[in-house]
N, C-alpha and C positions, 0 to 999 in steps of 0.2 A: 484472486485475493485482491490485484488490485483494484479491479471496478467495485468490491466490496468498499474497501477503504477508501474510495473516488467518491463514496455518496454517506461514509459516516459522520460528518458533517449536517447531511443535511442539503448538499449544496453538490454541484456538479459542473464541471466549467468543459470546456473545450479545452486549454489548458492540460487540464489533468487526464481529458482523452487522448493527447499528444505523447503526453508522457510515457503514456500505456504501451499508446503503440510503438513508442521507439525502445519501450521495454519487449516488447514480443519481438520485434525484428534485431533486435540482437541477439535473441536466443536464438535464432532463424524460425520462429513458429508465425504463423499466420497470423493477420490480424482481421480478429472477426468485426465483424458489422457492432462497433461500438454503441448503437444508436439501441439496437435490438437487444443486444447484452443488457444496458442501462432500464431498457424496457422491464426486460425479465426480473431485473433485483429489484424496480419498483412495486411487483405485482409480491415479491416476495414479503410477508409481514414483518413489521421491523425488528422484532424480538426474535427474530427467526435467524436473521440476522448474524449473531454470533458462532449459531450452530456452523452454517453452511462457511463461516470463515475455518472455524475452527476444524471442518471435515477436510478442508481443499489443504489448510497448512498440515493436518497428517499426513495427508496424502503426498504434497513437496514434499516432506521429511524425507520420506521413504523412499523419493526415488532421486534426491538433490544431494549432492555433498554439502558441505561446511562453506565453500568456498560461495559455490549458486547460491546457497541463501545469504550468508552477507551478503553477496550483491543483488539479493531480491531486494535486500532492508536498506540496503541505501538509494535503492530505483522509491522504492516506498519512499525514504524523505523526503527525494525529488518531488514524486505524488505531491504530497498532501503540501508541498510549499509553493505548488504548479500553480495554484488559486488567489497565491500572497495572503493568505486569513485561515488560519492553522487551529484547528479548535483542539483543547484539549481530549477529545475524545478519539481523535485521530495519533495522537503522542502514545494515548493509553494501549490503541489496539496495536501501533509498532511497537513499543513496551511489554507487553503481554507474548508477541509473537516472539520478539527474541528471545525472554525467557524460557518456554515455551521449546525452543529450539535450543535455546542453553548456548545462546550469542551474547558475545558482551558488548553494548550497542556505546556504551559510557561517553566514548571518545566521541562519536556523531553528536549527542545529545549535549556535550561541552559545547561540540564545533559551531553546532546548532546556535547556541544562546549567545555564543562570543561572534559570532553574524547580527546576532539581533539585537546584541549591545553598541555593535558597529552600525549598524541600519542596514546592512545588506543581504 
C-alpha cells in the first residue's frame, strides 16, 4: 500500500523509498527490491490502481489490529510528506483508507495544517 501511495502523485523520490523501507524493518519484514516493486506498479494501469489498493487494505484489515493500522496511517503521512510536495490526491487516498478502516485520522490532519501554517 505504501509504494501504491509513493506513486499517486505521479511522482516517486528516494525519499519516500526510505520511508518504506524503514516502514518494513520496523515491522521486522523484509525489504524487497524497491526499484523492481516501483517497476511492477508502473506496468500496472493507472485506473487499476485503486482496485489493487483497496485489495491489499482488506487484506491488512483482516490480519492487523487497530493499533498496526494507525500506525500504518501515520508511516503513510511520513510517505507522502517524504517528497516536501503533497498533492491532494495523496490526502484523499489516506482519507479514504482511514475511513475505510473506521480510524479517526482528524487529529493528524489538524496536526498536519498547523505544521504547514508554521512552515515546518
Amino acid at each position: 500500500m505504501l509504494m501504491i501511495l509513493s506513486v499517486a502523485d505521479g511522482k516517486y523520490t528516494e525519499a519516500e523509498g526510505k520511508e518504506v523501507a524503514n516502514y518494513l524493518t520496523k515491522q521486522g519484514k523484509s525489504v524487497p527490491d524497491l526499484d523492481k516493486e516501483l517497476k511492477n506498479l508502473n506496468n500496472v494501469p493507472k485506473g487499476s490502481l485503486p482496485w489493487y489498493f483497496k485489495r491489499a487494505a482488506s487484506a491488512y484489515f483482516a490480519y492487523s489490529t487497530e493499533v498496526q493500522r494507525l500506525d500504518f496511517l501515520i508511516y503513510a503521512f511520513r510517505l507522502i510528506k517524504a517528497n516536501d510536495d503533497t498533492s491532494i490526491e495523496e490526502y484523499k487516498i489516506i482519507q479514504s483508507l482511514a475511513k475505510f478502516w473506521k480510524i479517526d485520522i482528524s487529529y493528524l490532519l489538524e496536526e498536519n495544517k498547523l505544521m504547514q501554517s508554521n512552515g515546518l
